[in-house]
C-alpha positions as a Markdown table, in Angstrom:
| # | Residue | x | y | z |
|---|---|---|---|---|
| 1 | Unk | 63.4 | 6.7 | 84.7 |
| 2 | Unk | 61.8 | 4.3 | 83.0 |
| 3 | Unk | 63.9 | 5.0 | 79.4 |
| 4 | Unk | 66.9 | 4.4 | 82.3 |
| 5 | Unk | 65.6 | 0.8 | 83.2 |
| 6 | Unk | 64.8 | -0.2 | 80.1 |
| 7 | Unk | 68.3 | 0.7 | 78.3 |
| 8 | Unk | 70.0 | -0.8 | 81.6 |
| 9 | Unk | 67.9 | -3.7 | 81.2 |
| 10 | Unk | 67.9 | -4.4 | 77.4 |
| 11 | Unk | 70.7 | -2.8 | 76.2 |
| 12 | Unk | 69.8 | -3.5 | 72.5 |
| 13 | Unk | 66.4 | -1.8 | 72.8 |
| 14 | Unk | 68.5 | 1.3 | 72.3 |
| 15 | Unk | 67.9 | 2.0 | 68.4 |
| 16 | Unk | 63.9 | 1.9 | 68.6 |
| 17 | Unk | 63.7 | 4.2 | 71.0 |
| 18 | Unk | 63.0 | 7.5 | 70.0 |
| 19 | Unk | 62.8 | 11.2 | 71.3 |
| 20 | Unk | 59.1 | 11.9 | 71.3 |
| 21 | Unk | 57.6 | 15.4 | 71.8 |
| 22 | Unk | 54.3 | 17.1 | 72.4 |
| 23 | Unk | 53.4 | 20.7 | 72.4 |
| 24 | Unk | 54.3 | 21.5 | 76.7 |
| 25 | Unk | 57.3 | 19.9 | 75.7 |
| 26 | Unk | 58.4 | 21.7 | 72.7 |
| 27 | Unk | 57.5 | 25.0 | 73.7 |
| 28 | Unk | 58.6 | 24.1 | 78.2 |
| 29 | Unk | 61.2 | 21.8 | 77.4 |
| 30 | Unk | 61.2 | 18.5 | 79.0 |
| 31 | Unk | 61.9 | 15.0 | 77.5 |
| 32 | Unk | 59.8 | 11.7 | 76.8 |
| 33 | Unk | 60.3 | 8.9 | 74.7 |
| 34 | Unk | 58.2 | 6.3 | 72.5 |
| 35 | Unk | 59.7 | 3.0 | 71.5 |
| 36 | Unk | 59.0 | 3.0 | 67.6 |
| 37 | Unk | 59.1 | -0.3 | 66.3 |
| 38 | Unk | 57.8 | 0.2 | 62.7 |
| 39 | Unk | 61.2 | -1.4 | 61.1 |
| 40 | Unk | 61.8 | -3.9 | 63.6 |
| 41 | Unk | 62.2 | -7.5 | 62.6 |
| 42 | Unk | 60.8 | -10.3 | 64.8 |
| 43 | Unk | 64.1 | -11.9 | 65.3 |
| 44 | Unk | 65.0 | -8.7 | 67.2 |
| 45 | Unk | 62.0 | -8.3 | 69.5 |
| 46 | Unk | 61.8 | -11.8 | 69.7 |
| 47 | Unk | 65.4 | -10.9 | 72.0 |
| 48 | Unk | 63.6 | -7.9 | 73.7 |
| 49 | Unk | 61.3 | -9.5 | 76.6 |
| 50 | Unk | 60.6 | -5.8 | 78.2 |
| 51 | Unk | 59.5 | -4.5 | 74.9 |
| 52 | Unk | 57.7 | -7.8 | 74.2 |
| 53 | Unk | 55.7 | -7.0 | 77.2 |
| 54 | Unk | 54.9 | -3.2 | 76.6 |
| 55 | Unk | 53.9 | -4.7 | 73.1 |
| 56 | Unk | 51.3 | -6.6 | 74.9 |
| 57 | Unk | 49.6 | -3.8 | 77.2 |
| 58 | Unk | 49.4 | -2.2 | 74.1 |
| 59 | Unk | 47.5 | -4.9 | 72.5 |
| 60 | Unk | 45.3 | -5.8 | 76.3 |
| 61 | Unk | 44.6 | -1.5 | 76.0 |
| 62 | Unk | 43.1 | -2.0 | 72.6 |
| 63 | Unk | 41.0 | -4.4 | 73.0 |
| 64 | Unk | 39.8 | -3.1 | 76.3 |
| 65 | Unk | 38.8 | 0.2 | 74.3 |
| 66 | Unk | 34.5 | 0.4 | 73.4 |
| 67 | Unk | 36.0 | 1.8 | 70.1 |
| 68 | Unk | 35.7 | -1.0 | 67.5 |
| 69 | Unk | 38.5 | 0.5 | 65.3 |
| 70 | Unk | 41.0 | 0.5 | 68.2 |
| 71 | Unk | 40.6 | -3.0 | 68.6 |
| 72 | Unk | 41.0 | -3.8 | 65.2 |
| 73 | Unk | 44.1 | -2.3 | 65.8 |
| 74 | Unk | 45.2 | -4.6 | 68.5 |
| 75 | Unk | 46.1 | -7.1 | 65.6 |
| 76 | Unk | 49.5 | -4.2 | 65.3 |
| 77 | Unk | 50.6 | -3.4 | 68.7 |
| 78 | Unk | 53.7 | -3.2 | 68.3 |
| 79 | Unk | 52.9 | 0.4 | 65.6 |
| 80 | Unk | 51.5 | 3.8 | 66.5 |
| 81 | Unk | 48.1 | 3.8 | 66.0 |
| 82 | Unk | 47.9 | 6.3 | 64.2 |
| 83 | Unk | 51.8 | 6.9 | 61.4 |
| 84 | Unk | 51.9 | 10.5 | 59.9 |
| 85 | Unk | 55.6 | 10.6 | 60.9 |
| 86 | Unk | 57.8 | 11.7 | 57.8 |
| 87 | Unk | 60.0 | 9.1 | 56.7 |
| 88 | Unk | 63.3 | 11.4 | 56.1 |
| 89 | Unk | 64.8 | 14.6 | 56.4 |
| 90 | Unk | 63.2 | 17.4 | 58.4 |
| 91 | Unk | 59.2 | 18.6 | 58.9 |
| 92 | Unk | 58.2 | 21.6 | 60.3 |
| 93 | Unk | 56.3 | 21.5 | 64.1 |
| 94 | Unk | 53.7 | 23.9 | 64.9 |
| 95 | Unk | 52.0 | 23.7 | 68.5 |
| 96 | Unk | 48.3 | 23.0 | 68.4 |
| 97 | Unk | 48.3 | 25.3 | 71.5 |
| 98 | Unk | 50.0 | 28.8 | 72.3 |
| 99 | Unk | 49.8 | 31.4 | 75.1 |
| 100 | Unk | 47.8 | 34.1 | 73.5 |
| 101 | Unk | 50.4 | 36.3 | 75.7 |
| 102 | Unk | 53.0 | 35.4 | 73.1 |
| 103 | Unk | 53.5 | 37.4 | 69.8 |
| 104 | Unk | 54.3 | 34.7 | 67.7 |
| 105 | Unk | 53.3 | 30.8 | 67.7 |
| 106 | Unk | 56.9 | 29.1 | 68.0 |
| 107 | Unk | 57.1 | 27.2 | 64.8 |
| 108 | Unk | 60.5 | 24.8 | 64.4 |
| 109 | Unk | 62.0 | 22.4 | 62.7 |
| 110 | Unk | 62.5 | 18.9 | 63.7 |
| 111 | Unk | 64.5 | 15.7 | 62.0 |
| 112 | Unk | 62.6 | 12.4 | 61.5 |
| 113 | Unk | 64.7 | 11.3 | 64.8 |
| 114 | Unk | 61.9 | 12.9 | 66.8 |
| 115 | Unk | 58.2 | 11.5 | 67.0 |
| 116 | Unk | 55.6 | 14.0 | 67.8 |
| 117 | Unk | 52.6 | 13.2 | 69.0 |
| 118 | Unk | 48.9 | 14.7 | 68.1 |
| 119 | Unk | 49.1 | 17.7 | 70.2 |
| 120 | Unk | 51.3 | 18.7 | 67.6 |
| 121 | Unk | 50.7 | 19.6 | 63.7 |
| 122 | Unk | 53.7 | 19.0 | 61.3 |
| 123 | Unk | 54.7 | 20.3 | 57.6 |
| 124 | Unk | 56.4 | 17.9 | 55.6 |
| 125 | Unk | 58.7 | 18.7 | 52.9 |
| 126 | Unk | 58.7 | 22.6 | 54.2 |
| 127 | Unk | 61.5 | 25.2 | 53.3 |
| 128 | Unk | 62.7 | 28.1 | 54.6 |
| 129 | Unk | 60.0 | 30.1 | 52.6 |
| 130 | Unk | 57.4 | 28.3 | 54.1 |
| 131 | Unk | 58.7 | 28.6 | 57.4 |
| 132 | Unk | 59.5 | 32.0 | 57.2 |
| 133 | Unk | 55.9 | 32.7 | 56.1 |
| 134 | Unk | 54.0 | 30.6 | 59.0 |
| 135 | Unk | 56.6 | 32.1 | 61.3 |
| 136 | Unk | 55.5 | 35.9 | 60.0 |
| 137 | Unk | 53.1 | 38.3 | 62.0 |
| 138 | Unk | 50.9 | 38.1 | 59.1 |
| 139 | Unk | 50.2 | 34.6 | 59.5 |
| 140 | Unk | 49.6 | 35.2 | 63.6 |
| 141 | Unk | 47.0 | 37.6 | 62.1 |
| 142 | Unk | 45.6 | 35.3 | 60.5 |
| 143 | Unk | 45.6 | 33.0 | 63.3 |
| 144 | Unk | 44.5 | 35.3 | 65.6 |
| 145 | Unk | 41.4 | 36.4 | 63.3 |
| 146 | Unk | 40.2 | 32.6 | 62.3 |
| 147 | Unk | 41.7 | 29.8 | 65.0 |
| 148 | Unk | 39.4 | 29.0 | 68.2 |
| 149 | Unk | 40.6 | 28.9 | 71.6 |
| 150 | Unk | 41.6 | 26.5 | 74.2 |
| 151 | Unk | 40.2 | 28.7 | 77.2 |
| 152 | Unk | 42.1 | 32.1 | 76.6 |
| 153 | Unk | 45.2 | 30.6 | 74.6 |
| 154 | Unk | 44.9 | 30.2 | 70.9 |
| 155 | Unk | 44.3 | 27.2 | 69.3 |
| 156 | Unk | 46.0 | 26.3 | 66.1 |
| 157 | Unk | 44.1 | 24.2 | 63.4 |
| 158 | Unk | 45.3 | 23.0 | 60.2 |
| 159 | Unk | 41.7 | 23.0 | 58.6 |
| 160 | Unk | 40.9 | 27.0 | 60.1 |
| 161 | Unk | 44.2 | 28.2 | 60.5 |
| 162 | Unk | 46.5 | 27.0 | 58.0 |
| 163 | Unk | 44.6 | 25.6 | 55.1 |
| 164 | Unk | 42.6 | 29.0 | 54.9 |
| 165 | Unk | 45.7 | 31.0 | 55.2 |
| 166 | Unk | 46.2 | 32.8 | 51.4 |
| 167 | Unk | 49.8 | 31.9 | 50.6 |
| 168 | Unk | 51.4 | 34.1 | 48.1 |
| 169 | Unk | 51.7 | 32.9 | 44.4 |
| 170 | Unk | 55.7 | 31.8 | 44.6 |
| 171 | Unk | 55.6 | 31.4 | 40.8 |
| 172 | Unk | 54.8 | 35.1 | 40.8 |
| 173 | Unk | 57.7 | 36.3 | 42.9 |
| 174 | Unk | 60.7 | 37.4 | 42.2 |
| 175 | Unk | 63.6 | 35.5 | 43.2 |
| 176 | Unk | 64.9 | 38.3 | 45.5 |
| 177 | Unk | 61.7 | 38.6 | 47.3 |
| 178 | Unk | 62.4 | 35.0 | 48.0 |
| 179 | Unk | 65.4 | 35.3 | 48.8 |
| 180 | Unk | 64.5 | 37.8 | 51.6 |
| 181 | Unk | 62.1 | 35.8 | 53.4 |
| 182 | Unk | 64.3 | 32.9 | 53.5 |
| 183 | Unk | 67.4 | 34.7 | 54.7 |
| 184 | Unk | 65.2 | 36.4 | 57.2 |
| 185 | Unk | 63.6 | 33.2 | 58.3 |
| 186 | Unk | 66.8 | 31.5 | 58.7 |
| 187 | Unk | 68.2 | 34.5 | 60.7 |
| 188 | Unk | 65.4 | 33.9 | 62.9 |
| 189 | Unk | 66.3 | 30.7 | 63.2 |
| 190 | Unk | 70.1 | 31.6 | 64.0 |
| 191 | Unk | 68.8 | 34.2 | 66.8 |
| 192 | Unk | 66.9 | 31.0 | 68.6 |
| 193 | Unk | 70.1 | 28.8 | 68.6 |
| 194 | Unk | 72.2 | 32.0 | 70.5 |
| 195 | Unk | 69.7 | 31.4 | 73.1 |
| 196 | Unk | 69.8 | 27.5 | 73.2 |
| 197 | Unk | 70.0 | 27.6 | 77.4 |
| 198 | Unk | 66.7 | 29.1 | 77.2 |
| 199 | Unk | 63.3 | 27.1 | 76.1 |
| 200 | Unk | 61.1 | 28.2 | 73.6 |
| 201 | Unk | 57.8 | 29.8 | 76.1 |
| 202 | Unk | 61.3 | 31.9 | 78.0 |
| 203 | Unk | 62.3 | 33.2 | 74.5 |
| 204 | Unk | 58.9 | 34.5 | 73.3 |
| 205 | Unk | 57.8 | 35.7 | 76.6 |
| 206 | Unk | 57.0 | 39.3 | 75.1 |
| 207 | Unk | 58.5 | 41.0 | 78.1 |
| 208 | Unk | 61.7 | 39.3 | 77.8 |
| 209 | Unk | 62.3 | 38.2 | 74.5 |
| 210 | Unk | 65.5 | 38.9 | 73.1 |
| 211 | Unk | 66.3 | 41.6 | 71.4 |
| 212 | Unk | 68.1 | 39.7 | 68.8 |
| 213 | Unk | 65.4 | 37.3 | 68.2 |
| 214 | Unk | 62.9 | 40.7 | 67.9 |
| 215 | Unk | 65.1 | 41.8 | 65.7 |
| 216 | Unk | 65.0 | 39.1 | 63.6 |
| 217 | Unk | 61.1 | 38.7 | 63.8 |
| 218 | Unk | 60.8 | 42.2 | 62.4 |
| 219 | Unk | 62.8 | 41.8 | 59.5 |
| 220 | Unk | 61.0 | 38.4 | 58.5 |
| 221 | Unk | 57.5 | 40.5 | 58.9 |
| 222 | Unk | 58.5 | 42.8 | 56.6 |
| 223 | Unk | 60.0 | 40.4 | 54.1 |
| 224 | Unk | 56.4 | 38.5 | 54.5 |
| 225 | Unk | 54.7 | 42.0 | 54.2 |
| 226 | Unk | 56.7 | 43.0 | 51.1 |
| 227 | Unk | 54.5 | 39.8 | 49.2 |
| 228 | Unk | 51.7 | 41.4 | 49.6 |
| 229 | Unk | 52.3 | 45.1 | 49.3 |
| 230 | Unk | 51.8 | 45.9 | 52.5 |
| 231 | Unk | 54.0 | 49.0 | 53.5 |
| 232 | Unk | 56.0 | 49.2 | 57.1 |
| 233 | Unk | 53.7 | 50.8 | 59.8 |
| 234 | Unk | 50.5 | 48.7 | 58.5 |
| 235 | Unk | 47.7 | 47.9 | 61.0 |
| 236 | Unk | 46.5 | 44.4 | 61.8 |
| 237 | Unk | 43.4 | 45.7 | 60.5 |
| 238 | Unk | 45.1 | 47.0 | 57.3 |
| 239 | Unk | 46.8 | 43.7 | 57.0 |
| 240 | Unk | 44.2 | 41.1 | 57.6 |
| 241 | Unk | 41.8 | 43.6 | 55.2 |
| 242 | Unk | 44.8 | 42.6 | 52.5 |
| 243 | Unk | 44.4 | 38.6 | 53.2 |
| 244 | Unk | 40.7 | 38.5 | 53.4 |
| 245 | Unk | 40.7 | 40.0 | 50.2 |
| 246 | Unk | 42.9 | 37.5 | 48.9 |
| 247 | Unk | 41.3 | 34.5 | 50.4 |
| 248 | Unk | 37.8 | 36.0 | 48.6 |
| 249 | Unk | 40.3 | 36.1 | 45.2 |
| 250 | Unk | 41.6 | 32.7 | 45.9 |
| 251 | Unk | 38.9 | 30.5 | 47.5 |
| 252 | Unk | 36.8 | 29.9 | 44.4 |
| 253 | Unk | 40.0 | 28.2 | 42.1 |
| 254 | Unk | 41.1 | 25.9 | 45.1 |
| 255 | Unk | 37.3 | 24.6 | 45.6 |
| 256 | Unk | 37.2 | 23.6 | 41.9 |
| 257 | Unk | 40.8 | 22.5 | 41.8 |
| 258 | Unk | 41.7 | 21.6 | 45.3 |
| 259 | Unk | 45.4 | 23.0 | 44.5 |
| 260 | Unk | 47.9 | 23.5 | 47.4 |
| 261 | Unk | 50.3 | 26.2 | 47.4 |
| 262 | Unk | 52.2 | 25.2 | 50.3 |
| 263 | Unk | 52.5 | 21.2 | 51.8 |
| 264 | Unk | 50.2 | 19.8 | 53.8 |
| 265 | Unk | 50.1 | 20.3 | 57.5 |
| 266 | Unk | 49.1 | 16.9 | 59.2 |
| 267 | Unk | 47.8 | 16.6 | 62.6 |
| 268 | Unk | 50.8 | 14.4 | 64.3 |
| 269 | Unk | 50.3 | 10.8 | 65.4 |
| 270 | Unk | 48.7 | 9.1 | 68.7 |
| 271 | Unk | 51.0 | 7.4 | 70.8 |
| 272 | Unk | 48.8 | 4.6 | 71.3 |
């Protein structure tokens, strides 16, 4: 309603506001919006008297706040407090918290058109190989085995869960390996778009999740799997025994060198 008012009442307000999204919203649906102002000039707001004045409860919040580094920020009211958001093409959005009913964590994509907010983590800069390896049963494995919780569901972190996660040597592979995870992880994606009436929680409900989209799932797994040598029919316990050993093989090199083998997953940006 109050998007409604504001367009109705300031017509050219229109291109700074933006789609926001948090993790209910992603995974339940639903829709909110954040006026993002980073590129606007002064001569525009200057035309913008509504704006003008959410501007300014911004700026009266900060400095109301005991936190000395929020009202330093009160000098920028008009920007996020916090600006992860990536400033082109598309980033990868990963719910900071997931019904531990669900078999998989819905990760997505999303274009720079959308702000999330920092019940959400993001992954700049991420192909359909990294997708289709965050998206894998392996990872959940890993998730599962290292993330806290949030009273029964699971909590994702980018410091336990995905920075810890051992991500295959890509220089290593072979370019049809590659090639599998990626068509698999796009098929995935294709499966979720024949089901676009439904939101993401209906889709991964485990009792009535599509067969198409299971389907799918299983034939990224095993694509995943294949990266590590781990044969169809594999335990969790087989599987994670396979990571762990690879984390004990890889953690020593990337405390010396710090090297990444996948981007960075950021923790998404406060909306005030």
């Amino acid at each position: 309603q109050e998007h409604d008012d504001l367009l109705k009442a300031e017509p050219a307000a229109a291109p700074f506001i933006k789609p926001m999204l948090d993790a209910q919203d992603y995974l339940q649906g639903g829709q909110r919006w954040a006026l993002w102002l980073k590129d606007a000039a002064p001569s525009d707001l200057a035309k913008l008297p509504q704006v003008r004045k959410r501007i300014e409860d911004v700026k009266a919040w900060r400095l109301k706040s005991p936190r000395l580094q929020t009202q330093k920020k009160a000098e920028t009211p008009a920007l996020f407090g916090e600006d992860r958001h990536p400033t082109r093409g598309e980033y990868l959005v990963v719910p900071s918290v997931s019904s531990e009913r669900r078999d998989y964590i819905p990760v997505g994509y999303m274009t720079d058109e959308t702000i999330v907010n920092n019940l959400v983590f993001m992954v700049p800069d991420a192909d359909l190989f990294h997708y289709g390896v965050l998206q894998s049963r392996l990872h959940m494995d890993w998730m599962r085995l290292v993330s806290g919780r949030l009273e029964s569901r699971y909590r994702y972190s980018k410091d336990l869960s995905y920075n810890t996660f051992p991500w295959p040597d890509r220089a290593a592979l072979k370019p049809k390996q590659i090639d599998a995870v990626t068509n698999a992880a796009q098929a995935v994606l294709d499966a979720r778009t024949k089901h676009a009436s439904s939101t993401l929680a209906q889709m991964y409900d485990p009792s009535i999740m599509p067969t198409d989209l299971r389907a799918a799932h299983n034939q990224l797994d095993r694509a995943v799997e294949a990266l590590y040598g781990i044969k169809a029919g594999s335990t969790v316990a087989q599987r994670l025994n396979i990571l762990l050993n690879e984390y004990q093989a890889l953690a020593p090199t990337l405390a010396m060198t710090g090297a990444a083998k996948a981007p960075r997953a950021k923790k998404a940006s406060k909306n005030k």
